[in-house]
N, C-alpha and C positions, 0 to 999 in steps of 0.2 A: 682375414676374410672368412665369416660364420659358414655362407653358402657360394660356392664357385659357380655352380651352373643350377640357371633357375628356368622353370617354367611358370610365364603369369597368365593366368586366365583374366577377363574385364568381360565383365556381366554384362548384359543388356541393360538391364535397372541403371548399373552403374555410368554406363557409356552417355545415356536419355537423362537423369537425372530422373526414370519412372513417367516421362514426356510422350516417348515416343519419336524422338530425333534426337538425335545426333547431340550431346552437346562440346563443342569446340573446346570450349576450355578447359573440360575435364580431360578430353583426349591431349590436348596440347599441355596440359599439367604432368600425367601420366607416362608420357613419351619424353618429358625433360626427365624424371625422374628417372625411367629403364636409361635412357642416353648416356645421364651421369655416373649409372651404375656399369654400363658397359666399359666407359674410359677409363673407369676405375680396375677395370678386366674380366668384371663378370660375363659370363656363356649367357646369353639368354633366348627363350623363346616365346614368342606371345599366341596364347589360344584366344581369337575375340570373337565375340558373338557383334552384333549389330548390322548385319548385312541386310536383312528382312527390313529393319528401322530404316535403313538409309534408303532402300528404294521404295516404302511406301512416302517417305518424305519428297523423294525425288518427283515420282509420280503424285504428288499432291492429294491422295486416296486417305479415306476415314478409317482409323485403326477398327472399326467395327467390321470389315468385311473382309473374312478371315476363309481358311480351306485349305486342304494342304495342296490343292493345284498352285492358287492364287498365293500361299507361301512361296512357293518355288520360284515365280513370276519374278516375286518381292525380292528373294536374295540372288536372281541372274540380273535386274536392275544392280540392286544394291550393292552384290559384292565390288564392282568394280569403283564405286562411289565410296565406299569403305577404305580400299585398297588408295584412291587418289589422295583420301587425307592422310591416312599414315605416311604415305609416302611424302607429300608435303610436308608434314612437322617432323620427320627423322632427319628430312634433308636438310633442314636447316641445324641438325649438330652432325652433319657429315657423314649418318652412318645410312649404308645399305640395306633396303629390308627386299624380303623373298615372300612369295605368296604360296600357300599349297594348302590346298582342297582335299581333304581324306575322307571315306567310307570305309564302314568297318570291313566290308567286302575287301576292299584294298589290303586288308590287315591280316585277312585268317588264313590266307596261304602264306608256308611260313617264308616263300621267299618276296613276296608282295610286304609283309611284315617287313625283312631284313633290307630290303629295298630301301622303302623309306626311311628306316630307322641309319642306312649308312650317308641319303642326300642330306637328311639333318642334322645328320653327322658332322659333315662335308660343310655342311653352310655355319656351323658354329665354329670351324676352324679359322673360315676365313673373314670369321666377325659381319656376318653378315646375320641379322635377325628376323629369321621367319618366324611371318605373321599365319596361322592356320587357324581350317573351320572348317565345319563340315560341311561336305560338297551339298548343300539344301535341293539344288537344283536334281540331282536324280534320287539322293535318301529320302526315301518316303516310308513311311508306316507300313506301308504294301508289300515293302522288301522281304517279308518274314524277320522279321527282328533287325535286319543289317543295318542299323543305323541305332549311333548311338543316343540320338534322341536330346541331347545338351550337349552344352558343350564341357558343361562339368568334366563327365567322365570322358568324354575326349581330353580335356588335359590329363589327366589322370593316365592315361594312356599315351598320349605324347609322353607325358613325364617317365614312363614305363621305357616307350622307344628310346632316349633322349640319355639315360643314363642320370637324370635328374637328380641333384640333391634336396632342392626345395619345390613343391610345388604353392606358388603363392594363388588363392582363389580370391578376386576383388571382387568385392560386391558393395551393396550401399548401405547394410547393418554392419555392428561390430565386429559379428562372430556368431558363433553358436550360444545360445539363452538360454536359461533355465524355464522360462516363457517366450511367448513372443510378444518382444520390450513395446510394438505398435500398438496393444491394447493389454497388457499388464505392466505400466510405470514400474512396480517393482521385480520385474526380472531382472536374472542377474546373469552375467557373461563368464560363459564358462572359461578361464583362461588357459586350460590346459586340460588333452584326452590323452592318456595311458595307452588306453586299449576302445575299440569303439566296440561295445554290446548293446544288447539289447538297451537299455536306460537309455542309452544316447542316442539311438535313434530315434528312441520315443522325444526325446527332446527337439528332435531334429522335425518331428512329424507337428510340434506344438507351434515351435518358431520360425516355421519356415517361410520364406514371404508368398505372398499371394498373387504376385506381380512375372512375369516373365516365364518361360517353358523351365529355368531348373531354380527351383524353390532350393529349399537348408537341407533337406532329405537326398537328393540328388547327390550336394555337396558331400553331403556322409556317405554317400556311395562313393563315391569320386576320391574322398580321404581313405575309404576301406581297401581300396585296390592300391593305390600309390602307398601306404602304410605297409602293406603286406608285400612291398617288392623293395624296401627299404629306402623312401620317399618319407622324408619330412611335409606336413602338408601347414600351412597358414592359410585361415577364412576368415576378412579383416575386410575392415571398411575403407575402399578407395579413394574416398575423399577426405580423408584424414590428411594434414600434411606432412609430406616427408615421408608415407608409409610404407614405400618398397624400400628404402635405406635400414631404416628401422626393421625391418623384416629381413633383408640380406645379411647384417650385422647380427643377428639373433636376439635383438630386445624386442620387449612382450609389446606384442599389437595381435590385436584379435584372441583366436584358439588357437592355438597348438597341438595339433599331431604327429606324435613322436611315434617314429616310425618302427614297425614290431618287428622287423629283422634285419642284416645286413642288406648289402647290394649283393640282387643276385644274379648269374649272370643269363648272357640275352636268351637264351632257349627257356629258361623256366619263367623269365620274366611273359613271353611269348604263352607260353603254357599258360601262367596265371594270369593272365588276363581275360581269360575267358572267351577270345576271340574265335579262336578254334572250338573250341566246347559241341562235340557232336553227341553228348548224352550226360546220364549218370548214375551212380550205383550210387543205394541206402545202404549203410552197414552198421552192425552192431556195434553195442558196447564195447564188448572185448577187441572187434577189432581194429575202435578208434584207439584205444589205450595204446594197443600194438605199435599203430603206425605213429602216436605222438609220442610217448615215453621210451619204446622201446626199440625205436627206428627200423621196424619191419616192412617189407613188404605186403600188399595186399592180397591175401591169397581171399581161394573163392568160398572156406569157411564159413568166414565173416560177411558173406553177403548175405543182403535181405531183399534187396528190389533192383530189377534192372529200368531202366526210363531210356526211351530214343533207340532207333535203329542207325548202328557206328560198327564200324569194323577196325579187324586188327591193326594199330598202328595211330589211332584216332585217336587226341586228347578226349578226356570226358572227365565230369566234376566228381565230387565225392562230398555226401553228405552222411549225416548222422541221423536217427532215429526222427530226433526234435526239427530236421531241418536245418542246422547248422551245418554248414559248410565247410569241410574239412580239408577240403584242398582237391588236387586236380594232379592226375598223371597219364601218360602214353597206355592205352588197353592191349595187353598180349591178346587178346579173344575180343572175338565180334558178340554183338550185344545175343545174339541167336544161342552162341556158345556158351557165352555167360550164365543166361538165362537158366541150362542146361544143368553147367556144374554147380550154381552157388546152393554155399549148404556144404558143399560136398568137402571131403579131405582131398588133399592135392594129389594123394597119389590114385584116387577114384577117377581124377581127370579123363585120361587112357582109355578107360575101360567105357567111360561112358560117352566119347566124343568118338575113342577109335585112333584118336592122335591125341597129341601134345603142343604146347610152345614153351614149355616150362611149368615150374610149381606157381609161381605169381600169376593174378589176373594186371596186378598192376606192380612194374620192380623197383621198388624204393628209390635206384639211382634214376627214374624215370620218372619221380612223382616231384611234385612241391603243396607243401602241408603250410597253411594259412594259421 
């Protein structure tokens, strides 16, 4: 067995066939497939999008009249219209499926995090497969950020929760292109990412579909975070036959994200997720080098900018000069304090605060580095 415990994400595009309902046979295709993968003893859990689709169907309403009130309408119709057919075609190979509704709100406290992360726990012991999505009816745009906006990186983040080995992303392209194959016939399918940088997101930005809230960029978001917490990711085409066997087994379908570290465990997964994220420090050259090659601490040196108002004890991200994103740790100092010393030698700390919490702004065994 390639992958024991998998998270599948099923696109909108993919669910509709790009229609705008529901199509039956795809879903009824896709739930024989997870069924048979389950008997077989694979963990699994499903993130689906299509709830918004089932209850404008329901309601018999023109996909042209859109809002994000009138979204919320569409997925408190729909989710439950969603939830009737899964649960009709599981029941017919006998297996149990669970519903649960998440916002990121739900997640950035870290025992709201641990919460969920032990009933999903709980429901993949007793083979039971929950179906999740985000809660549409109160995540709205309005929230300040709290929503993750697809459900991309909601798997992504299940996957995180979940202890995931494979995150599988189904959608209704191959994969990631070197164009996008819909109006360049010669693009070519990337069949394997190393590392996702710059390049491949520009790929991501070229080929992304045009169709549904999370396009191929999204997905590259979605593989960035699951990749970095040591999640294998597949972005493959759902209606290929046989393609989550194929995909559970480890032969080539779609792209491949091979995952850029070990499994790590649940507190820095929690950390790298960004969910908590109440600011972030710019720092220097010297002391990314520090913290990548020479497994140091973050002292206040090496800072160059504080961003967000966060106090002692708050995750907060950590970037580099260019913008890149160097990872994330627990802050001994509030952003006020920070402000204050960076620049400074540690031992200036004292003199210039009047107290201490230590030499580190951030203590290595407190950080996780992307």
């Amino acid at each position: 067995m390639q992958y024991k415990r998998l998270v599948i994400k099923l696109g909108t595009n993919l669910l509709t066939r790009g229609s705008g309902r529901l199509n039956i046979d795809i879903m009824s295709n896709l739930t024989a497939q997870v069924a048979q993968l389950h008997r077989e003893g694979h963990e699994i859990v499903i993130v689906s999008s299509g709830a918004v689709a089932a209850g404008r169907q329901k309601l018999g309403l023109p996909r042209e009249k859109r809002g994000i009130p009138f979204k919320q309408v569409l997925a408190a119709v729909g989710q439950s219209q969603l939830m009737n057919i899964y649960d009709e075609l599981f029941s017919k190979h006998g297996i149990v499926i669970a519903q649960a509704l998440l916002t990121k709100s739900d997640l950035i406290d870290r025992s709201g995090y641990l919460n969920a992360r032990n009933t999903l726990l709980a429901l993949l012991e007793l083979g039971v497969i929950c179906i999740i999505n985000e809660n549409d009816v109160v995540a709205t745009e309005e929230l300040g950020g709290l929503v993750f906006g697809d459900n991309d990186n909601l798997s992504a983040m299940v996957a995180n929760l979940t202890d995931a080995d494979l995150l599988a992303i189904l959608t209704d392209i191959d994969g990631l292109y070197t164009a996008d194959p819909r109006r360049y016939p010669d693009a070519k399918l990337v069949p394997k990412v190393e590392k996702i940088d710059a390049e491949i997101e520009r790929l991501a930005g070229d080929a992304g579909s045009p169709y549904g809230v999370g396009g191929m960029i999204t997905k590259i978001e979605a593989a960035k975070l699951a990749t970095a917490s040591g999640v294998t990711v597949v972005i493959a085409n759902g209606t290929k036959p046989d393609i989550l066997r194929k995909i559970a087994s480890g032969q080539q379908a779609g792209t491949i994200f091979l995952p850029r570290t070990t499994k790590l465990e649940s507190r820095k997964r929690w950390m790298l997720s960004g969910l908590a994220s109440k600011g972030k420090l710019v720092i220097d050259e010297g002391a990314v080098i520090a913290l990548k090659n020479k497994g140091g601490s973050l002292l206040p040196a090496g800072i160059i900018e504080v961003d967000g108002d966060f106090q002692r004890g708050d995750v907060i991200d950590i970037f580099d000069v260019d913008g890149n994103h160097v990872g994330c740790g627990i802050a001994n100092y509030d952003s006020k304090d920070i402000e204050k010393i960076k620049g400074m030698h540690s031992e200036e700390i004292p003199i210039r605060l009047g107290y201490e919490y230590g030499d580190e702004v951030i203590h290595r065994n407190n950080m996780v580095l992307i």
